[in-house]
N, C-alpha and C positions, 0 to 999 in steps of 0.2 A: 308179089315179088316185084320189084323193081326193076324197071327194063333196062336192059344194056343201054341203049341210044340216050335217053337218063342221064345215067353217070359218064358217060360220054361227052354230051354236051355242056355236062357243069365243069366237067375238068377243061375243055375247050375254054369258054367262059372264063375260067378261074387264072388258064395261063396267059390268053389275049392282055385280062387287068393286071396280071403283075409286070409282063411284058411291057407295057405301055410307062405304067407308074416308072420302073426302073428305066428307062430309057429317058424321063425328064428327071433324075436323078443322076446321072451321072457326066452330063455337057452341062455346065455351071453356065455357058458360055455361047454364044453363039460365032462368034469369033476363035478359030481353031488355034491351039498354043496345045507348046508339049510343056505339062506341068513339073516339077520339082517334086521329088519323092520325101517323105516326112513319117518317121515312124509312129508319131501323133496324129496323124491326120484322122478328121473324121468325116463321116458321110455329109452330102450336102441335101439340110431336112425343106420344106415345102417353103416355096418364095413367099416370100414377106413384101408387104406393100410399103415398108418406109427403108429400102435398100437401094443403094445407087451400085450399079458394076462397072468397076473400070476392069481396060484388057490390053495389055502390051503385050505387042504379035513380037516374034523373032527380030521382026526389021524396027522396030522401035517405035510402030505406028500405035497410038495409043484411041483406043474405044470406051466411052462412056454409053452406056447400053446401050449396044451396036454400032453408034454412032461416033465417027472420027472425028477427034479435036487434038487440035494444036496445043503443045503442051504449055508455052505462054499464056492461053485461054482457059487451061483447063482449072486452076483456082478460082477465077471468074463464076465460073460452071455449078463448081463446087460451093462458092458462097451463096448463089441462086438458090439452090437444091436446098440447103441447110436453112438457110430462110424460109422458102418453104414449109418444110418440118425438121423441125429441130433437133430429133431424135431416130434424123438417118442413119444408116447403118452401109459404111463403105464395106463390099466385098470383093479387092483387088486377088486379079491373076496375070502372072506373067509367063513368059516362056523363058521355059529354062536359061537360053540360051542371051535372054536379053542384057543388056549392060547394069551392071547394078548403080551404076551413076542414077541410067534413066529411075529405075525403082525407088531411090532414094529421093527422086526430084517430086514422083506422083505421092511420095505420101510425105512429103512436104508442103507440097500446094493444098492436100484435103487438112491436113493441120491449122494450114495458113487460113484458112477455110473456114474452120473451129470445128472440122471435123473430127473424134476424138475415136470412134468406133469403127475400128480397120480389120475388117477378116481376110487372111489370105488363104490363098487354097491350093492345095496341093493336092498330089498323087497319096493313094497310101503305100508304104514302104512294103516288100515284100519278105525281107529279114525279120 
């Protein structure tokens, strides 16, 4: 028979790994923003190595992974990165609450860029 402490230890085990896994599932971000709800939304699956993330905070401050740039600089940035490899994949988040001037301006500049692959991300809807 199979001893309690056994199955004990593998459901211990079994919760720490999902615990873990979902919690680098669900912060897209390392820069904190309250996202926009979207009844499309879907889960965000394992980080890709040819992905650039931009993040505008509330205050309008804009992050290229984790890192602050000035939004004059930030197509500069973007031309870099895509030269690099060519087949980056931008994945923008904003907060809800930001100006949508500013939003229109960051995926202007990844265009201007020739970046053509833009994911945004949201919340999932609760309706």
């Amino acid at each position: 028979m199979i001893n309690l402490v056994d199955i004990l230890l593998n459901l211990l085990i079994f919760f720490i790994a999902s615990t873990t896994f979902r919690v680098l599932t669900n912060e897209p971000t390392a820069v904190k923003v309250s996202l926009p709800e979207a009844k499309t939304a879907e889960e965000v699956g394992k980080e890709q190595s040819n992905h650039i993330r931009i993040t505008v905070t509330a205050d309008d401050a804009i992050y290229l992974n984790k890192e602050r740039v000035p939004l004059n600089g930030l197509e500069k940035v973007l031309r870099d990165a895509k030269t690099k490899n060519p087949n980056v994949l931008l994945e923008f988040s904003a907060d809800k609450s930001v100006n949508y001037g500013t939003v229109v301006a960051v995926v202007d500049a990844a265009r201007a860029a020739g970046i053509r692959d833009i994911t945004a991300f949201t919340k999932k809807s609760v309706q």
